[in-house]
N, C-alpha and C positions, 0 to 999 in steps of 0.2 A: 504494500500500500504506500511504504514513503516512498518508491519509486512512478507511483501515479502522482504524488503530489508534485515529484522534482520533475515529471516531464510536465504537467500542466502550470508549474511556473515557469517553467521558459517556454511553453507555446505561447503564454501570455506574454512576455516580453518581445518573443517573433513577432508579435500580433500587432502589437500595442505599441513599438517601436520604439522601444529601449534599448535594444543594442541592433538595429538593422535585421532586414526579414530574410530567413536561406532557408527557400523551397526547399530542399533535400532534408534537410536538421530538424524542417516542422514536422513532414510527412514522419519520420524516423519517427518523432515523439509519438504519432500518434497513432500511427501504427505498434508502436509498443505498449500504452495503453490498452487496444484491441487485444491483442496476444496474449496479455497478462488480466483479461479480463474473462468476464462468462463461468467459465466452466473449470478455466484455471485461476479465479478470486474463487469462487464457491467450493475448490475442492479443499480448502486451508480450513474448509468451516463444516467438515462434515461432521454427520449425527456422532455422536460421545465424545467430539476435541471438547477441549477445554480453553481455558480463556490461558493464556500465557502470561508470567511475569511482565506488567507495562504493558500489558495491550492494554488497549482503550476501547473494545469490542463492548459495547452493553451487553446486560443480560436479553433486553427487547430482541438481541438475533437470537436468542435459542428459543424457538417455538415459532419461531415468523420465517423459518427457512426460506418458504414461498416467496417471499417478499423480499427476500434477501435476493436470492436466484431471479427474479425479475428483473429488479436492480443490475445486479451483474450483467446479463444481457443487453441491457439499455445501454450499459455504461460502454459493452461492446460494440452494440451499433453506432450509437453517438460515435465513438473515436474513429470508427470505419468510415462515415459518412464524411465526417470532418480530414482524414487521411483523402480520400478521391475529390472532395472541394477543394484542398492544396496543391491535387495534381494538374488541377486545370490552371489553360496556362492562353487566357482571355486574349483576345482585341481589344481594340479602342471598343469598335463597333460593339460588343459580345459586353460592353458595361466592364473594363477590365479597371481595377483600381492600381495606381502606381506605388508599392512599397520601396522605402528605402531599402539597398542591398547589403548586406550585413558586408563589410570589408573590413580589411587589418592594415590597408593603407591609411595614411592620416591626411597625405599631404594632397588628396585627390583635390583640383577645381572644378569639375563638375559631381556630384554626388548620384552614383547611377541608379536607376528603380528597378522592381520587378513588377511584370503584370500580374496580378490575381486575381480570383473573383469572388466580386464583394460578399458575395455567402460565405464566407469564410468564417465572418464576425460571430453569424446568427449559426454556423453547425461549433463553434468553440463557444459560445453559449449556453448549446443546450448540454454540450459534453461536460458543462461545469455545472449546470443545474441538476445532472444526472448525479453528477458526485458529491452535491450538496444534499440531495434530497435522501443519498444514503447516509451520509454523517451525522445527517440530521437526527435519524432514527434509530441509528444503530454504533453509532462511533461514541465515544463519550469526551471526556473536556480537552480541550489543547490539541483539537487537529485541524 
């Protein structure tokens, strides 16, 4: 799970443009959420585990598996949908919006963009509303 939260904090800073936006690094992110979602979050939580030293799992997941495993799904889609809206790679025409490009040159005078398409915002949205709406219910303080 801390590795769902470090890859959705640098998608947000891709996004958001705190350190410049690299198509390959976002997709990377969010396709590793996907991966590490579904079936492989839900298997860390099968029927008789136990809660771990420092987890911060509530007691509300044991008996609400359902809901848990819902969740986990969502959370796979959301990343997947959000991973193929990164891959697109827009026109002017096609509504394409211009990201700064993440570079390690300092001394560039022009600053280059990348095209993407502005769904991007609203599928990294719901990918974090998916993971709020499980923390909500099933994570407990300080996550």
């Amino acid at each position: 799970m801390s590795d769902h939260d470090k890859s959705m904090h640098e998608l947000k800073e891709l996004l958001y443009g705190k350190y410049g936006f690299d198509r390959a690094v976002a997709i990377k992110l969010a396709r590793n959420i996907e991966l590490t979602s579904g079936s492989a979050l839900t298997g860390n939580f099968h029927p008789g585990a136990v809660s771990a030293f420092r987890s911060r799992t509530t007691s509300a997941l044991w008996g609400n598996e359902p809901a848990f495993k819902a969740n986990a799904l969502a959370l796979q889609a959301a990343a997947r949908d959000l991973a193929i809206e990164l891959a697109k790679q827009p026109t002017a025409e096609e509504g394409a919006v211009h990201l700064p490009r993440r570079s390690i040159a300092f001394d560039q005078e022009k600053t280059q963009t990348v095209p993407v398409s502005p769904g991007i915002w609203e599928k990294f949205n719901n990918l974090s509303t998916v993971c709020e709406s499980c923390h909500s219910g099933f994570r407990g303080p300080k996550w």
